[in-house]
Backbone bond lengths (Angstrom), bond angles and torsions (degrees), N, CA, C in turn:
res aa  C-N    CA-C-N  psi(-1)  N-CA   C-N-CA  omega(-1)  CA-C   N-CA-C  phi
1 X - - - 1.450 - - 1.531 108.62 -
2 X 1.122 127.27 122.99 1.157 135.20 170.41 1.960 135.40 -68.15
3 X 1.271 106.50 99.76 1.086 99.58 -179.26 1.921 139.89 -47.22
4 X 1.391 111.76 108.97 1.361 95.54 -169.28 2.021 110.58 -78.68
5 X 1.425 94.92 140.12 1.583 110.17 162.05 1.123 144.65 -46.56
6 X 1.540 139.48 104.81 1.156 111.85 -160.84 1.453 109.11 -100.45
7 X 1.265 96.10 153.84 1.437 110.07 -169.83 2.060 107.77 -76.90
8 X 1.100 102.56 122.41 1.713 104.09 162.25 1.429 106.78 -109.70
9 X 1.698 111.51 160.21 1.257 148.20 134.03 1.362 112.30 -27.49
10 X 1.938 112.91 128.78 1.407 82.71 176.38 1.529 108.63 -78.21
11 X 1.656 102.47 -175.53 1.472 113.35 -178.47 2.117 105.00 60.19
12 X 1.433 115.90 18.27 1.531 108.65 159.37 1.166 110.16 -71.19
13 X 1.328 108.56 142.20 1.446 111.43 168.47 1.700 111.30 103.16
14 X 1.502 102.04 -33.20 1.730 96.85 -155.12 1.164 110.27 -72.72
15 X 1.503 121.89 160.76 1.220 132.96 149.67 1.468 134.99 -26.54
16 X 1.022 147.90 157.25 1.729 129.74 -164.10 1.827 70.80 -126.45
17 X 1.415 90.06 159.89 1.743 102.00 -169.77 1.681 98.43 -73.84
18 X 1.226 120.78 -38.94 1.841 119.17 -171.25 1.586 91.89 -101.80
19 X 0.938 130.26 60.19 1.517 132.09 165.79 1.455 96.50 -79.03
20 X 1.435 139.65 -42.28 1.429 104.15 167.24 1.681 127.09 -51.15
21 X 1.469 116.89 -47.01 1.316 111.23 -168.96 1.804 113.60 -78.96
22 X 1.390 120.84 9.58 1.223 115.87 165.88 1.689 108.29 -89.59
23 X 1.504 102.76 148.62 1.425 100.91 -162.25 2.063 80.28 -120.57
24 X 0.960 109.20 141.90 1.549 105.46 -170.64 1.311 143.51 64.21
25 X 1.170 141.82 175.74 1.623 137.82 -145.65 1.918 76.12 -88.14
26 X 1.695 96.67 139.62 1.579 108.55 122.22 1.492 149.91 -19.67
27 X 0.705 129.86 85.14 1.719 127.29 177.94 1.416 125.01 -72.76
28 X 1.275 131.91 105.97 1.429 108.65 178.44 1.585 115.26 -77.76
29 X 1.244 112.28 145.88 1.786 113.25 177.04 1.309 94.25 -138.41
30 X 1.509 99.69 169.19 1.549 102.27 167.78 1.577 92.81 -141.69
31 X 1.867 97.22 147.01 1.295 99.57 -177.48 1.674 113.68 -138.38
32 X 1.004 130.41 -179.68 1.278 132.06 -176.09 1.939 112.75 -130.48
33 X 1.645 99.54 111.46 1.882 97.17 -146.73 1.775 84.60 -134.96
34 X 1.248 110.49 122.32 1.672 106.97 158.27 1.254 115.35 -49.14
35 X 1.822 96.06 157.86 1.113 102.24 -168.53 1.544 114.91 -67.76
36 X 1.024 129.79 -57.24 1.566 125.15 152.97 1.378 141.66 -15.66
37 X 1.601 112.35 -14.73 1.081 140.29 -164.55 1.548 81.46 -104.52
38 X 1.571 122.52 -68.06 1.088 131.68 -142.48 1.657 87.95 -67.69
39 X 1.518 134.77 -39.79 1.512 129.22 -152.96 1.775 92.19 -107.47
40 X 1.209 120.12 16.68 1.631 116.73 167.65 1.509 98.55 -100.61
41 X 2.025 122.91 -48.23 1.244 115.19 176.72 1.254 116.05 -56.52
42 X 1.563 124.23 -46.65 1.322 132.11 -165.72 1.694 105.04 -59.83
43 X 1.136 110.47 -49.55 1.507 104.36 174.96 1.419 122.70 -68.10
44 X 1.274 121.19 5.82 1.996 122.61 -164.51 1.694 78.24 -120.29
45 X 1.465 117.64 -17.57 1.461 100.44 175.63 1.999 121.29 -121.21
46 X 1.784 90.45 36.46 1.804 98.63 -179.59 1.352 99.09 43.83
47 X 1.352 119.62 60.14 1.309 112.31 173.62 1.512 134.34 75.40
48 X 1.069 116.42 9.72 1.446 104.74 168.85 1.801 103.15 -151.17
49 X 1.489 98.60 126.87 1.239 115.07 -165.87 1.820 123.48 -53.59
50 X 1.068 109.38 -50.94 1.201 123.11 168.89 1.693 114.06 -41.35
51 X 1.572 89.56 -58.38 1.878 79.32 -176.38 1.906 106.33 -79.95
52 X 1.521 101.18 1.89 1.784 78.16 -177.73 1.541 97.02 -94.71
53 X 1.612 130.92 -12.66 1.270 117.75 150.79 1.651 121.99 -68.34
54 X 0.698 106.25 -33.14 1.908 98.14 165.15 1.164 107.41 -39.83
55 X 1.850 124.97 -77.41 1.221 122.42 169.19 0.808 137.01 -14.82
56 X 1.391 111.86 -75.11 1.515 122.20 -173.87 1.592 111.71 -48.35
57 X 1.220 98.45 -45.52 1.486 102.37 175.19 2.076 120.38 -56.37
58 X 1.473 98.31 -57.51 1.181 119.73 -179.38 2.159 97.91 -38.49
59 X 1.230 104.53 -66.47 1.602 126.52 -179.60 1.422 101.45 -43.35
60 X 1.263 130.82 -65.03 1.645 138.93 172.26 1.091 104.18 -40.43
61 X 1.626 131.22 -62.15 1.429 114.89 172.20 1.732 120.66 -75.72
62 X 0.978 129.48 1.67 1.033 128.30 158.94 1.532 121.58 -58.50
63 X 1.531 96.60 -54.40 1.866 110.89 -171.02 1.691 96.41 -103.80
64 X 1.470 113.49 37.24 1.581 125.21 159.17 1.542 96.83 48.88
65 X 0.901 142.62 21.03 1.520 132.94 -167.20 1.581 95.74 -95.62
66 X 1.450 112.90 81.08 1.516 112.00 149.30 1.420 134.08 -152.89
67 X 1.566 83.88 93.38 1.248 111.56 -177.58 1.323 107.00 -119.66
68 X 1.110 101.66 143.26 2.038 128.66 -147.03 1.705 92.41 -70.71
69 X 1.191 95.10 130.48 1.676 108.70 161.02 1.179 120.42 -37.49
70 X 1.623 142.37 145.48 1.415 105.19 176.30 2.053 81.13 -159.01
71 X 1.466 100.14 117.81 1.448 108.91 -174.63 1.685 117.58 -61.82
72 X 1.279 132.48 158.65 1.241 114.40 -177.48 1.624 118.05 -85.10
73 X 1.319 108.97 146.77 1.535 113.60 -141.03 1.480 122.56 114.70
74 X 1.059 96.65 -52.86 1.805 100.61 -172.39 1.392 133.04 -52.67
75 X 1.810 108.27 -11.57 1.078 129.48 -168.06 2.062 97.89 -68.62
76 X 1.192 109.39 -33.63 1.532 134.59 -132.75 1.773 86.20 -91.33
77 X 1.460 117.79 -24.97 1.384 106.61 -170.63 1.562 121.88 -84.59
């Protein structure tokens, strides 16, 4: 009986380009990001989205900046 192949995604499996500076497993999420959002990460990551959200993130904790989102209004409660 012949074993069937399974089909991947490209880029399954691969390496993420800063796989040294991640310290622990990957998480997959899924999120919902304007498009502007999507072509500001993509460019902080030479093209590939995932690692230009790493960055961005990585950079935020760098320059300590985390302080909670806070919508307008919120001041008022």
């Amino acid at each position: 009986m012949a074993m069937a192949t399974k089909h991947r995604n490209p880029g399954a499996g691969r390496k993420p380009l800063d796989e040294s500076e991640i310290s622990g497993e990957l998480e997959r999420k899924q999120v919902r990001l304007d498009r502007e959002s999507i072509e500001i990460l993509t460019r902080i990551g030479r093209g590939e989205l995932s690692l230009g959200i790493r960055e961005a993130a990585r950079r935020t904790r760098r320059r300590q900046d985390m302080v909670a989102y806070r919508r307008v209004g919120d001041d008022a409660k």
